[in-house]
KEKE-3310 file (N, C-alpha, C; in steps of 0.2 Angstrom, whole numbers, plus 5000, padded with zeros to 4 digits):
npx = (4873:4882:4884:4871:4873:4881:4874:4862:4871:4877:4865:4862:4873:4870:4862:4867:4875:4867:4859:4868:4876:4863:4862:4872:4870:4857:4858:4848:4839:4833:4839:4852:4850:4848:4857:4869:4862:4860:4875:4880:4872:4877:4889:4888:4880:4890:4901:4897:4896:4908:4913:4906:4909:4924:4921:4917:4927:4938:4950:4956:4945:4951:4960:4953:4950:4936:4936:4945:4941:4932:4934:4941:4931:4923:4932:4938:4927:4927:4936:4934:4922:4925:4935:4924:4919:4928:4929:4918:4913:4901:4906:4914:4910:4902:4907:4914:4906:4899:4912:4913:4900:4905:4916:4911:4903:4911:4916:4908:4909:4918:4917:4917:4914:4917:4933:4947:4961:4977:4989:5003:5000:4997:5000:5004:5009:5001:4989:4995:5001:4992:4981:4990:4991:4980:4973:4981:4978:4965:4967:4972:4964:4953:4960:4964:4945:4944:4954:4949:4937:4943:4949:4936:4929:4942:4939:4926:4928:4938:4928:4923:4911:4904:4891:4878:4883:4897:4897:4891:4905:4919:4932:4948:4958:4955:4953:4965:4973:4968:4970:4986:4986:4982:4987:5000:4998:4994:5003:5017:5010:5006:5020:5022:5014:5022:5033:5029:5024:5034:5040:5030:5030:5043:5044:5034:5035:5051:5058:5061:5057:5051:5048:5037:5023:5013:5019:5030:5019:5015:5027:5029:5018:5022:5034:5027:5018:5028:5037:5027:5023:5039:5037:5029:5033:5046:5047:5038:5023:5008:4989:4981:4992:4996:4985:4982:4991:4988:4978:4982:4991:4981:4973:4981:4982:4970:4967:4976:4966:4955:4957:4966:4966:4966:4974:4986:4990:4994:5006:4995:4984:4966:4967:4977:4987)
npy = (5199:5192:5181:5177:5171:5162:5153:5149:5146:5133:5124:5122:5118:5104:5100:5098:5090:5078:5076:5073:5062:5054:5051:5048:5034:5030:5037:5045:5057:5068:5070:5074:5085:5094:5089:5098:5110:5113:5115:5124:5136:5136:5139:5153:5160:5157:5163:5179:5179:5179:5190:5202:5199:5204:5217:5224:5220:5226:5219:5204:5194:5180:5179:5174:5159:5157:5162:5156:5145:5144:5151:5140:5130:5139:5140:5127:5120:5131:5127:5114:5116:5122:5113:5102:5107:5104:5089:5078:5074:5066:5059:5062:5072:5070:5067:5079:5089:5083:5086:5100:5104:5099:5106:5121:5120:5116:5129:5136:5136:5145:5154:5174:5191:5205:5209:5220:5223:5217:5229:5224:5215:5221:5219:5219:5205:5198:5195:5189:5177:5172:5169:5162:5150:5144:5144:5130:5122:5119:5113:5102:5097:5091:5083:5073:5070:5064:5053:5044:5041:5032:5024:5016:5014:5003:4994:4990:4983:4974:4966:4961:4966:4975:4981:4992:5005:5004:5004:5015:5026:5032:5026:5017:5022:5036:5041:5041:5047:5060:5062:5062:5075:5084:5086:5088:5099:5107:5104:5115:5124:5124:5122:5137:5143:5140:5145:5160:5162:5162:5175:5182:5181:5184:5199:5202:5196:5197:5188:5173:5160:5153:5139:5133:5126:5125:5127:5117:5108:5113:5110:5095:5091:5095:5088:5074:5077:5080:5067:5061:5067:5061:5049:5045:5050:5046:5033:5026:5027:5022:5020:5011:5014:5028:5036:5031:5037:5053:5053:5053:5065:5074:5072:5079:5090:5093:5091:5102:5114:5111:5107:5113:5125:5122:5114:5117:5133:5148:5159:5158:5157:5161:5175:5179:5185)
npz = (5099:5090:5098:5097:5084:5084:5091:5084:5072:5077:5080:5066:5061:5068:5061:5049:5050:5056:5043:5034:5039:5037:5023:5017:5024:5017:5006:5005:4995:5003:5013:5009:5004:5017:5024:5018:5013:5028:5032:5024:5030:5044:5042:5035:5044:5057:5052:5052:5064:5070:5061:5067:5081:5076:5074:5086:5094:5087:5084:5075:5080:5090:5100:5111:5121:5118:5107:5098:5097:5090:5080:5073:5071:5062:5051:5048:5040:5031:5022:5020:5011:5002:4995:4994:4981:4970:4974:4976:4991:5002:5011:5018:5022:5031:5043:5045:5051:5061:5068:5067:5074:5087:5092:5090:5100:5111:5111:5118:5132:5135:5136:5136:5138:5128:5125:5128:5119:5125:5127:5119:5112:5101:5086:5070:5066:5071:5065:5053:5059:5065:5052:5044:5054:5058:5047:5040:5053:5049:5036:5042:5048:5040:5033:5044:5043:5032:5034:5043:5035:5027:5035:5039:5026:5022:5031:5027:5015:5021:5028:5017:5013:5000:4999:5002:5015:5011:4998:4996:4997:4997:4986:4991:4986:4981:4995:4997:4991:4991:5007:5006:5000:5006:5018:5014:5010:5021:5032:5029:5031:5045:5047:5045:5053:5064:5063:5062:5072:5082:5078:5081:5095:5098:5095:5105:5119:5119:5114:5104:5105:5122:5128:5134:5138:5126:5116:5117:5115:5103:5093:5095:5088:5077:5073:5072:5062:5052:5051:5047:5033:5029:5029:5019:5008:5007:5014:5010:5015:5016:5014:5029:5036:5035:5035:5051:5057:5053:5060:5073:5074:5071:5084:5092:5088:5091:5103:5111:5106:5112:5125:5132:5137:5151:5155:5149:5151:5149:5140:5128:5133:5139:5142:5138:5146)
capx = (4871:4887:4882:4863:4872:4884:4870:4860:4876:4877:4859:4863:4878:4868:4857:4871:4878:4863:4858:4875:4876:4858:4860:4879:4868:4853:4858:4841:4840:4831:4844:4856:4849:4847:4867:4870:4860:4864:4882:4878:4868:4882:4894:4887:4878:4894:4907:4893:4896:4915:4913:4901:4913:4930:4920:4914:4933:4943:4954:4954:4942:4954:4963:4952:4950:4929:4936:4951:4938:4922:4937:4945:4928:4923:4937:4937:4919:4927:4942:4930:4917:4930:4937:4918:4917:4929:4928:4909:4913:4897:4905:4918:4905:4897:4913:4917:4899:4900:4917:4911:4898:4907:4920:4908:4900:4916:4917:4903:4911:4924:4914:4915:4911:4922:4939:4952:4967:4983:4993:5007:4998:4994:5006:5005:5010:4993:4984:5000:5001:4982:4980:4994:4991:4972:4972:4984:4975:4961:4967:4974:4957:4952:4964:4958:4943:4948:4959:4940:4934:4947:4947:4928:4930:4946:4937:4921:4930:4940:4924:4918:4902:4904:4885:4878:4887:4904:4897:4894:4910:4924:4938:4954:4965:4954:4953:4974:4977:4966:4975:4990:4987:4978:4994:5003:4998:4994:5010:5018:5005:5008:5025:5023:5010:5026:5039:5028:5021:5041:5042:5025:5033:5051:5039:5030:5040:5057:5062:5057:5054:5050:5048:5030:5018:5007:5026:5032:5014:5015:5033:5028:5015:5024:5038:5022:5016:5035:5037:5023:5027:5045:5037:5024:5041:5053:5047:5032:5019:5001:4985:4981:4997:4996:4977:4982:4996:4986:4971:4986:4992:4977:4973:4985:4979:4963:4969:4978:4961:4949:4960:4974:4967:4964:4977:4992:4989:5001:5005:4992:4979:4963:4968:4984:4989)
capy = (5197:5188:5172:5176:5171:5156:5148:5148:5139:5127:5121:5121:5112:5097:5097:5097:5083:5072:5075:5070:5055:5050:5053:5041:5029:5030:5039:5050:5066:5075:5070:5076:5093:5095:5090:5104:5117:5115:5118:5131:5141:5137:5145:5160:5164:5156:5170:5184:5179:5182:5197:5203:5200:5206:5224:5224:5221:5230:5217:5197:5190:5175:5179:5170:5152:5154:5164:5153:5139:5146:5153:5135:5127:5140:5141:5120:5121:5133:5120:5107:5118:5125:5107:5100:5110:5100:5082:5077:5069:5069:5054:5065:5079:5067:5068:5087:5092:5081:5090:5107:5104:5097:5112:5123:5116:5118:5135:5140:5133:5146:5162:5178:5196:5210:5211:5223:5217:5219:5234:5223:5211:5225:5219:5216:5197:5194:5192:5185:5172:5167:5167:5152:5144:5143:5139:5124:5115:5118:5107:5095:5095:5089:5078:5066:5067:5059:5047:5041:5039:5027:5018:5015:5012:4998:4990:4985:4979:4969:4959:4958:4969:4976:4982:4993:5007:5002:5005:5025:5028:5035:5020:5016:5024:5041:5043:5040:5053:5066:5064:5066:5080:5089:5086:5091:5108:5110:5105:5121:5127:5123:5126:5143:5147:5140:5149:5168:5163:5164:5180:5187:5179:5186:5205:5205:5194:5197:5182:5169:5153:5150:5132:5132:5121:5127:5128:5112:5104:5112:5104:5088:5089:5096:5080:5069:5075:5079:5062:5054:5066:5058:5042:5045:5052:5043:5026:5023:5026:5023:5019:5011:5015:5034:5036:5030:5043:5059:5055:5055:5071:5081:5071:5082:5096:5096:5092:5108:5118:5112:5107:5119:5132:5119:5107:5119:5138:5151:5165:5155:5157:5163:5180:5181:5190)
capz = (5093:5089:5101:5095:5077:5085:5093:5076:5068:5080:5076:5059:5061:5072:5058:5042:5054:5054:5037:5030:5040:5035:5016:5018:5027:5014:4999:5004:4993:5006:5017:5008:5004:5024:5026:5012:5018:5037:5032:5021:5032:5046:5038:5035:5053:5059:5049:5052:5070:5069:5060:5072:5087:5077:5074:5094:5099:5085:5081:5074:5084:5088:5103:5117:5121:5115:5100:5095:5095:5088:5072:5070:5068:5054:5046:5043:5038:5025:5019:5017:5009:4996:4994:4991:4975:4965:4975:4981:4997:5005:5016:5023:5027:5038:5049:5047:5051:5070:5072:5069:5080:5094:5091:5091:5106:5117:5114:5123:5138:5136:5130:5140:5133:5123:5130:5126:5116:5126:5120:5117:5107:5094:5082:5063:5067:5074:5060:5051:5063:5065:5047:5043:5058:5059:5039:5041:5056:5046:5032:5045:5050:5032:5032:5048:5042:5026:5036:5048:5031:5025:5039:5037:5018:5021:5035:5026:5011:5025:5030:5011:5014:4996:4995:5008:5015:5008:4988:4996:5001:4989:4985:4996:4981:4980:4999:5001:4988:4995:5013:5006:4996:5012:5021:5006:5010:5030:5035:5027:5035:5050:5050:5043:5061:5072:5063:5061:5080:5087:5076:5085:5103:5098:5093:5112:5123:5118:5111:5099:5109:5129:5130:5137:5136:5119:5112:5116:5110:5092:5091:5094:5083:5072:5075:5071:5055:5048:5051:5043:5028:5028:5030:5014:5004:5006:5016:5005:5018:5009:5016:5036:5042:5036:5040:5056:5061:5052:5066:5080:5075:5073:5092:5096:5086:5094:5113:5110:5108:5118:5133:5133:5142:5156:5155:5149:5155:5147:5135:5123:5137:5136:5143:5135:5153)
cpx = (4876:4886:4877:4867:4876:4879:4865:4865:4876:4870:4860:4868:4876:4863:4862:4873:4872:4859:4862:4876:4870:4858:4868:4874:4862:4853:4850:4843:4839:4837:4851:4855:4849:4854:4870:4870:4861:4871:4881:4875:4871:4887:4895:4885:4884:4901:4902:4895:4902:4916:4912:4908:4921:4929:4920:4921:4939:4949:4952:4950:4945:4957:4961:4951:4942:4931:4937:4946:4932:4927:4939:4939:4927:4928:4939:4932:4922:4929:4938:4926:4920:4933:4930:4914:4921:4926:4921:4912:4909:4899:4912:4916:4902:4903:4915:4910:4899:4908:4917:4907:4900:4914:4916:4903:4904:4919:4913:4904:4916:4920:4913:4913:4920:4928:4944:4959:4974:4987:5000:5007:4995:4999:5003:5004:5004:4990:4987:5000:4994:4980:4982:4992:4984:4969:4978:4981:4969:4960:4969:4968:4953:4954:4964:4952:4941:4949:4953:4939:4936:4946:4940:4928:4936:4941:4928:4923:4934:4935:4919:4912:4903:4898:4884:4880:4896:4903:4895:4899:4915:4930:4944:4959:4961:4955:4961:4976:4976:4969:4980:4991:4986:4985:5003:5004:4997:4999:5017:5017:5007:5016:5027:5020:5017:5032:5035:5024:5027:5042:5037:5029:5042:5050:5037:5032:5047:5061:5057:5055:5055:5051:5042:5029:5017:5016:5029:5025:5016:5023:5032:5021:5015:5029:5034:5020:5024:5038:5030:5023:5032:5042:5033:5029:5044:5052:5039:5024:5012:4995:4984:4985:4996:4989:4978:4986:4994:4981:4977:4987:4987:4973:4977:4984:4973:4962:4973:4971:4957:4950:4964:4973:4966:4971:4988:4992:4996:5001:4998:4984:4972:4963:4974:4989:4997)
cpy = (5192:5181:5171:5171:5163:5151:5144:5143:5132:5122:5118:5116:5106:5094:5095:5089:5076:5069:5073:5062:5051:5049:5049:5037:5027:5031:5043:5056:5072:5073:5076:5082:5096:5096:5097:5109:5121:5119:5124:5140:5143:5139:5153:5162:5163:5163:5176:5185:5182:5188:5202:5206:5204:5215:5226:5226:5226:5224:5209:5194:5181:5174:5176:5163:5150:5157:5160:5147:5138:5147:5145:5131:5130:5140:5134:5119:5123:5129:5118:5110:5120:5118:5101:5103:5106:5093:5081:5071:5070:5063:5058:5073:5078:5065:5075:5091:5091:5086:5097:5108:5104:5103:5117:5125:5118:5125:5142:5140:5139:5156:5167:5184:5198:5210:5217:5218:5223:5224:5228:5214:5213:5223:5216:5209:5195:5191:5187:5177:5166:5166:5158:5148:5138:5137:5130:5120:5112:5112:5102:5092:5091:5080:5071:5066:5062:5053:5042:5036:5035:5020:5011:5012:5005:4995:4986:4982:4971:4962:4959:4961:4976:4982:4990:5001:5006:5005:5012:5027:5028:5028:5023:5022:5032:5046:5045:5046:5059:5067:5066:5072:5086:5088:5088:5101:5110:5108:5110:5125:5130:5124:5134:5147:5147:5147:5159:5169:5164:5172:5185:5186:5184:5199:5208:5205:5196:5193:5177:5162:5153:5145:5131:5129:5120:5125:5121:5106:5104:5109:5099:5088:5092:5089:5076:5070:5077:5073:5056:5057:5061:5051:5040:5045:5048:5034:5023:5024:5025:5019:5018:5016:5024:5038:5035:5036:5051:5060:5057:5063:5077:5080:5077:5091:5100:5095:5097:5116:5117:5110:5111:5124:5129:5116:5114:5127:5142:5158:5164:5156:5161:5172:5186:5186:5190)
cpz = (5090:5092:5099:5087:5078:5087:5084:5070:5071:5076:5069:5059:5065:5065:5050:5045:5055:5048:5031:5033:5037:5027:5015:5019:5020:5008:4999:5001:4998:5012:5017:5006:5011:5026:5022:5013:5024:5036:5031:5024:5040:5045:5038:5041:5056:5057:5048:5060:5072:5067:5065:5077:5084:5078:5081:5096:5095:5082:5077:5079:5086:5095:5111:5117:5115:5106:5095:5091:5091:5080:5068:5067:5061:5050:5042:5041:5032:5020:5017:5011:5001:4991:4990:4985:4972:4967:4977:4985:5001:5013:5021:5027:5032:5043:5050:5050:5058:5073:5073:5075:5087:5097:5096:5097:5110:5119:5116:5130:5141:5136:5134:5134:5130:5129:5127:5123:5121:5124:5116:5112:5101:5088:5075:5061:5069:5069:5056:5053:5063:5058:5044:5048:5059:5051:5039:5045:5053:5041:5034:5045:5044:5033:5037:5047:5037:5030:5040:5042:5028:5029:5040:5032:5020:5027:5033:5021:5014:5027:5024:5012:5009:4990:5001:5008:5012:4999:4990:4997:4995:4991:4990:4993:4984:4988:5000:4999:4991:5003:5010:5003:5001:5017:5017:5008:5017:5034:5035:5031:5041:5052:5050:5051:5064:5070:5064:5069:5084:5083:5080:5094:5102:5100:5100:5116:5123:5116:5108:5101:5118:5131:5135:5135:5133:5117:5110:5111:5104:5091:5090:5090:5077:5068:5072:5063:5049:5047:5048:5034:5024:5026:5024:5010:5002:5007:5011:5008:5014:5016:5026:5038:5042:5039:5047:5060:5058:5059:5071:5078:5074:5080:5095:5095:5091:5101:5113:5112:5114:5124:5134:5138:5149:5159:5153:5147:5153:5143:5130:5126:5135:5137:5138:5138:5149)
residu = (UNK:UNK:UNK:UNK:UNK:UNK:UNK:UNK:UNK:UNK:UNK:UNK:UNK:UNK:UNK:UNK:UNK:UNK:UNK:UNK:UNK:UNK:UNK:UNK:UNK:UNK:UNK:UNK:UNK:UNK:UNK:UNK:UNK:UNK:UNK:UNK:UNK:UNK:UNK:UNK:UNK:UNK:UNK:UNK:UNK:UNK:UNK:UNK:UNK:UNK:UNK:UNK:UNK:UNK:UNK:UNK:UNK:UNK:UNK:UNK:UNK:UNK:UNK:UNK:UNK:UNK:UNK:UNK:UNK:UNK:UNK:UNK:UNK:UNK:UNK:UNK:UNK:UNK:UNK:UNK:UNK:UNK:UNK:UNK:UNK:UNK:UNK:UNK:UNK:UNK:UNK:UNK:UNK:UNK:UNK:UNK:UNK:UNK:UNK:UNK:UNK:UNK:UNK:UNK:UNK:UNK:UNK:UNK:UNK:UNK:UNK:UNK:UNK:UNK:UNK:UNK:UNK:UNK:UNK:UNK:UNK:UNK:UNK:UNK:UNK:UNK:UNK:UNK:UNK:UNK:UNK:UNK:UNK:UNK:UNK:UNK:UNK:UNK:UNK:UNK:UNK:UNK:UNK:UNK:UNK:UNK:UNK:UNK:UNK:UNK:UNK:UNK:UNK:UNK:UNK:UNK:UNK:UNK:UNK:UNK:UNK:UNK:UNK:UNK:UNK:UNK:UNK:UNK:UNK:UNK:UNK:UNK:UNK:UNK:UNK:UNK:UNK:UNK:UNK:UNK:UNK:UNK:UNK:UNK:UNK:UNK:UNK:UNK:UNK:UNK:UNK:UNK:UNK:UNK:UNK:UNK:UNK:UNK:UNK:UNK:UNK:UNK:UNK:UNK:UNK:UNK:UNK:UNK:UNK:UNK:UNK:UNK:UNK:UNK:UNK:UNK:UNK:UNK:UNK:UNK:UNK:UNK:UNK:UNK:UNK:UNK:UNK:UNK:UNK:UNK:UNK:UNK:UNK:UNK:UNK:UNK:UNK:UNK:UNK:UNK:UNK:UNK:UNK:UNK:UNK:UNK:UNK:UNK:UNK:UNK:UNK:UNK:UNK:UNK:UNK:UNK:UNK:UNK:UNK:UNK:UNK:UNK:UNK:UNK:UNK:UNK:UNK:UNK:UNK:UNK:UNK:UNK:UNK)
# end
């Protein structure tokens, strides 16, 4: 029942994602109620489907590759959703709606059935851990597609095309504040996953850092967005330059999920041998 209710997000989510892009492109009503309710109904079959799978296995439903990636989609779906109650950005839904999808998409590739949870990952920190962590990339995830959307938005004004797509699209200023504000808060985040993920590794393993793969990634892309902080802070960073270094680091965020179990094979695995 639980892939019966992913599949059905999925759909939902090709369709929030077409009808968000047409309703930027067009400014169609029905468009936009299509992007709206996709999501919407994405959402919900998608967090029914999670439910679903955490009662089957007994714990967070979070700990395989197809889990990790089917939770990281809803749970940025929710950021945005939560976030598109105060701001109406329907031009930065027409970028998180393609990302769920294609999230979404990748962890069908991954998906087996129920597993048992290791006894010595029964621990308190589990959920501790997957909460900050999951919630942080979540807002990263926010926060490049914000930075897309900047991109877009400086580059039509670059070639003077004033009318158009360019007159749907939220201003340079509005866009910059809202990255920083989404990184404001997900790099907290994000460091609160590393430091309560060495306290869950210190918990099972016996110590708080290994030096693996997954390990060394979230440093360096921890390195990356601590550094474009500093660089907002203190060096003044505003606009391109910062839009350009949020996309790098959630690149790395997101070569983390959907390669990792390929590319760098480990505690973080989708076994979690």
């Amino acid at each position: 029942m639980d892939l019966l209710l992913l599949k059905i997000a999925l759909v939902a989510y090709l369709a929030a994602a077409v009808g968000s892009s047409l309703h930027v492109l067009s400014l169609t009503s029905a468009a936009r109620r299509i992007g709206t309710a996709g999501l919407a109904v994405a959402f919900v079959a998608h967090g029914a489907s999670i439910v679903l799978r955490s009662l089957a296995t007994g714990y967070p439903a979070v700990t395989t590759e197809y889990e990790a990636l089917s939770f990281f989609a809803w749970i940025t779906v929710g950021v945005y959703l939560g976030v598109q109650v105060r701001y109406h950005l329907p031009a930065v839904g027409a970028v998180m709606a393609p990302l769920a999808f294609t999230v979404t998409l990748a962890s069908f590739a991954f998906y087996a059935g129920v597993r048992e949870l290791p006894p010595n990952l029964r621990s308190a920190w589990l959920p501790i851990h997957v909460a900050v962590a999951f919630l942080g990339n979540a807002v990263l995830a926010l926060a490049f597609c914000v930075s897309l959307v900047y991109l877009v938005r400086e580059r039509q004004l670059k070639t003077k095309r004033i009318g158009g797509l360019a007159s749907r699209l939220p201003s340079l200023e509005a866009l910059d504040a809202l990255n920083y504000r989404a990184l404001a808060w997900g790099f907290p985040l994000l460091t609160l996953g590393i430091v309560t993920g060495s306290l869950f590794a210190k918990h099972t393993w016996g110590r708080f850092w290994s030096w693996d793969e997954r390990e060394i990634f979230s440093l360096v892309t921890w390195l990356v967005y601590a550094g474009l902080l500093e660089g907002r802070m203190v060096v003044g960073w505003r606009g391109r330059r910062a839009a350009t270094v949020t996309i790098v680091g959630f690149a790395l965020v997101f070569m983390s999920f959907v390669f990792g179990h390929v590319i760098f094979p480990g505690k973080h695995g989708g076994s979690f041998d």
